[in-house]
C-alpha positions as CSV (number, residue, x, y, z in Angstrom):
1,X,104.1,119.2,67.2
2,X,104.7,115.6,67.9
3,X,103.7,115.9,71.6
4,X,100.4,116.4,69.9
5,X,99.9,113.0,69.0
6,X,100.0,111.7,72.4
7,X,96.7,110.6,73.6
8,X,95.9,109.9,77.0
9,X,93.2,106.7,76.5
10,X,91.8,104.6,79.3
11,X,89.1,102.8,77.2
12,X,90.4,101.5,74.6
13,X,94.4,100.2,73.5
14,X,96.5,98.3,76.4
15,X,94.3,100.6,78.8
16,X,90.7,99.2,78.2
17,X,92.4,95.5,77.2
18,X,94.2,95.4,81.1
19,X,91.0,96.3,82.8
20,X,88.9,93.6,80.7
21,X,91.4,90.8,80.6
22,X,93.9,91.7,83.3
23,X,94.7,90.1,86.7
24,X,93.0,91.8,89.4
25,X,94.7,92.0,92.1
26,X,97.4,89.3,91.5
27,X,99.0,91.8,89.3
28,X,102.7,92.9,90.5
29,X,101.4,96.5,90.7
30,X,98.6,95.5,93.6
31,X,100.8,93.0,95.2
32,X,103.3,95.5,95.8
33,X,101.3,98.3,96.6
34,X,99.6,95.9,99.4
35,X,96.2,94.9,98.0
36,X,94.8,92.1,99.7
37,X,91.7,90.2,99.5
38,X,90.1,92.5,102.3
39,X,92.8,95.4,101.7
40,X,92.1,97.9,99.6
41,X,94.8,101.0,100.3
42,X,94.9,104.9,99.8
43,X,97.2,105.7,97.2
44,X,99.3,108.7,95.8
45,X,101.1,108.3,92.4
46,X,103.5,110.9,92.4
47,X,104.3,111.2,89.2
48,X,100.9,110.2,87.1
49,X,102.1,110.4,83.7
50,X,99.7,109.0,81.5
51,X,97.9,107.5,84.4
52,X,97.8,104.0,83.6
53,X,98.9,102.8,86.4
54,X,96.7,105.2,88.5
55,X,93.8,103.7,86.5
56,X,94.6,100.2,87.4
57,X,94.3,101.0,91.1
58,X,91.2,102.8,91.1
59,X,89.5,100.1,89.1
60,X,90.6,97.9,91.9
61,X,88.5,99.8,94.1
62,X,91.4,102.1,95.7
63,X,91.2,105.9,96.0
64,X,93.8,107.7,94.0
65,X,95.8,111.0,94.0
66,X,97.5,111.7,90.8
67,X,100.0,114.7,90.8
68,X,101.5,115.6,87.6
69,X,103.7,118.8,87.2
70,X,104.4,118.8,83.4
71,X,101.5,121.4,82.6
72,X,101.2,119.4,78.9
73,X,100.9,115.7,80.3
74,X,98.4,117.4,82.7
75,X,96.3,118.4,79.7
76,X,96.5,115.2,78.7
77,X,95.6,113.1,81.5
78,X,92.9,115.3,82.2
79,X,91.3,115.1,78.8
80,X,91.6,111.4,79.1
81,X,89.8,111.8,82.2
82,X,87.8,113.6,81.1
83,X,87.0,111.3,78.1
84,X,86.3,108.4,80.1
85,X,83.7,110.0,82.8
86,X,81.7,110.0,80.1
87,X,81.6,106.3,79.0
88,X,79.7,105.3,81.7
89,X,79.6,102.2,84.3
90,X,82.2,100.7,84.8
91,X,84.6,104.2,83.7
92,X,82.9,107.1,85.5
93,X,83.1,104.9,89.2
94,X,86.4,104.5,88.5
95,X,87.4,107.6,87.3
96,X,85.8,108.8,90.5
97,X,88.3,107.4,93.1
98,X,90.7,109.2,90.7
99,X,91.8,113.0,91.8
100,X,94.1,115.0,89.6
101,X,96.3,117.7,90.8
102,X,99.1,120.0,89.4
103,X,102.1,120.8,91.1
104,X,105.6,118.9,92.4
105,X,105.6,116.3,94.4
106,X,107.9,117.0,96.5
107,X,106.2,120.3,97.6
108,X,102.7,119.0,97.5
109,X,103.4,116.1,99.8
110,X,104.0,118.1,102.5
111,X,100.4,118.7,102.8
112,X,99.2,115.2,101.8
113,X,99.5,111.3,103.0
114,X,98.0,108.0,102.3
115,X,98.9,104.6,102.8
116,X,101.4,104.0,99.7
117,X,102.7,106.3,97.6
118,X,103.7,104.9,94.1
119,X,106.6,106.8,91.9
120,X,107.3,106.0,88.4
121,X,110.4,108.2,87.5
122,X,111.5,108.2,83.9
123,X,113.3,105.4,83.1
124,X,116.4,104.5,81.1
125,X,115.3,104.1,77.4
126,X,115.1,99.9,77.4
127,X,115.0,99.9,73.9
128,X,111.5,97.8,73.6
129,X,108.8,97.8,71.1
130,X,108.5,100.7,68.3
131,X,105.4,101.3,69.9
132,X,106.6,101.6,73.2
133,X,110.0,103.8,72.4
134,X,107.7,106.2,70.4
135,X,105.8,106.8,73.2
136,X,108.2,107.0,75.4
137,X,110.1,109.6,73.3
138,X,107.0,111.5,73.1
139,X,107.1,111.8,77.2
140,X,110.8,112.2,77.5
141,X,110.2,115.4,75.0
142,X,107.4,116.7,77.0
143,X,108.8,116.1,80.7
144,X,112.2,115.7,80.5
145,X,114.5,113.7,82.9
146,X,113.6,113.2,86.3
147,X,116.8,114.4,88.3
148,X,115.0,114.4,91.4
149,X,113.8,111.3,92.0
150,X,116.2,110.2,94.9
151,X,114.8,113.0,96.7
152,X,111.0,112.5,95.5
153,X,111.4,108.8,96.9
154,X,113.0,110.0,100.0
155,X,110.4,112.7,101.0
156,X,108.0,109.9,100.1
157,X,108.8,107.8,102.8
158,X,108.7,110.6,105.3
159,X,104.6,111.0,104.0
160,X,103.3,107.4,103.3
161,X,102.0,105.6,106.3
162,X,102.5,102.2,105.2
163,X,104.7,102.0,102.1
164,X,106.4,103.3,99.2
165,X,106.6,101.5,96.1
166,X,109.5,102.6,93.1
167,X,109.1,101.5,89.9
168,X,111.9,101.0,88.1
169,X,113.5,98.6,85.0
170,X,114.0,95.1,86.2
171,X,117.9,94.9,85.3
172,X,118.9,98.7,86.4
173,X,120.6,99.4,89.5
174,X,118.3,101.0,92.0
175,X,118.9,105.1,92.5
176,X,121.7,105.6,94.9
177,X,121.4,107.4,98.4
178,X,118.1,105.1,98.7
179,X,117.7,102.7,101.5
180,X,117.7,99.0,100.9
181,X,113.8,98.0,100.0
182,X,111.8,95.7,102.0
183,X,111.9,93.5,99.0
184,X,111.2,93.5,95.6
185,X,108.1,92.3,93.1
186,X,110.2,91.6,89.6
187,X,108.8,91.1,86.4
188,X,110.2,90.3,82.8
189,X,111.1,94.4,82.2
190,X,109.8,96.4,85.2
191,X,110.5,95.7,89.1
192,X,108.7,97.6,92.2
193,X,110.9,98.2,94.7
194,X,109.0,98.2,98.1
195,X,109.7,100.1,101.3
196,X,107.7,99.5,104.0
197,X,107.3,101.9,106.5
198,X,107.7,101.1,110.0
199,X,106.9,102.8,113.5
């Protein structure tokens, strides 16, 4: 089964190389999620994945809620987890700040809030590196299309208490029915769209 061969690896690969040689918190990820010199926020990724990007934040020192509700990329991140508590300093106090749960999104956030809550829908296939597109196929064959996450993004901004942050291709129109963001953090291929949340 080729979902098999997906591995879920935070110590070594682009994983390991990001927290070793990556750029703190000038990355676009903290920036948009709000990390400041003294600011360190509470964060939910609503739609882990692979946690990578989970990863990144708790090595910056934030607290993380992953929620994953494909039961096979589940496994997965929790064997990669799993894998990495066991490495030692700096991995286990990272992994941590990181808590794993099962379930939707949209139903579990009903009972849960932090700061910002990040969302990483699937994307449009952008047709990058055969690395990257096998992967990427790989999750598309385990979890499918996300055809809810207009309304994942909207019940976020009724939960976060200070922003929401969509991920999303750099040169793809946003989802529709969303609000304008406050602004945007662009990159080469990916863009965060950022909507604060005001009183």
């Amino acid at each position: 089964m080729q979902s098999e061969k997906l591995i879920c690896d935070f110590v070594g690969g682009p994983v390991g190389h990001r927290l070793k040689f990556g750029g703190g918190r000038g990355q676009a990820l903290p920036k948009a999620a709000g990390f400041t010199k003294g600011r360190t926020p509470t964060i939910i990724d609503a739609t882990a994945g692979l946690g990578r990007d989970s990863f990144l934040l708790a090595s910056l020192g934030a607290k993380v809620t992953l929620i994953e509700r494909s039961k096979e990329m589940h496994r997965l991140l929790s064997e990669g987890l799993g894998r990495a508590k066991t490495t030692g300093t700096p991995y286990d106090e990272i992994i941590a700040r990181m808590t794993l749960i099962f379930g939707d999104a949209r139903e579990l956030l009903e009972n849960l809030t932090a700061e910002v809550i990040l969302i990483d829908p699937m994307h449009p296939d952008r047709g990058n590196s055969a690395l990257v597109k096998k992967e990427m196929r790989q999750i598309r064959e385990i979890v499918g299309p996300d055809l809810d996450a207009e309304t994942l993004v909207l019940t976020a901004l009724t939960r976060a208490t200070k922003r929401v942050v969509l991920k999303w291709p750099a040169k793809v129109d946003s989802l529709p029915g969303l609000p304008e963001p406050s602004h945007r953090i662009a990159g080469k291929t990916t863009r965060y769209d950022v909507f604060m949340i005001h009183d």
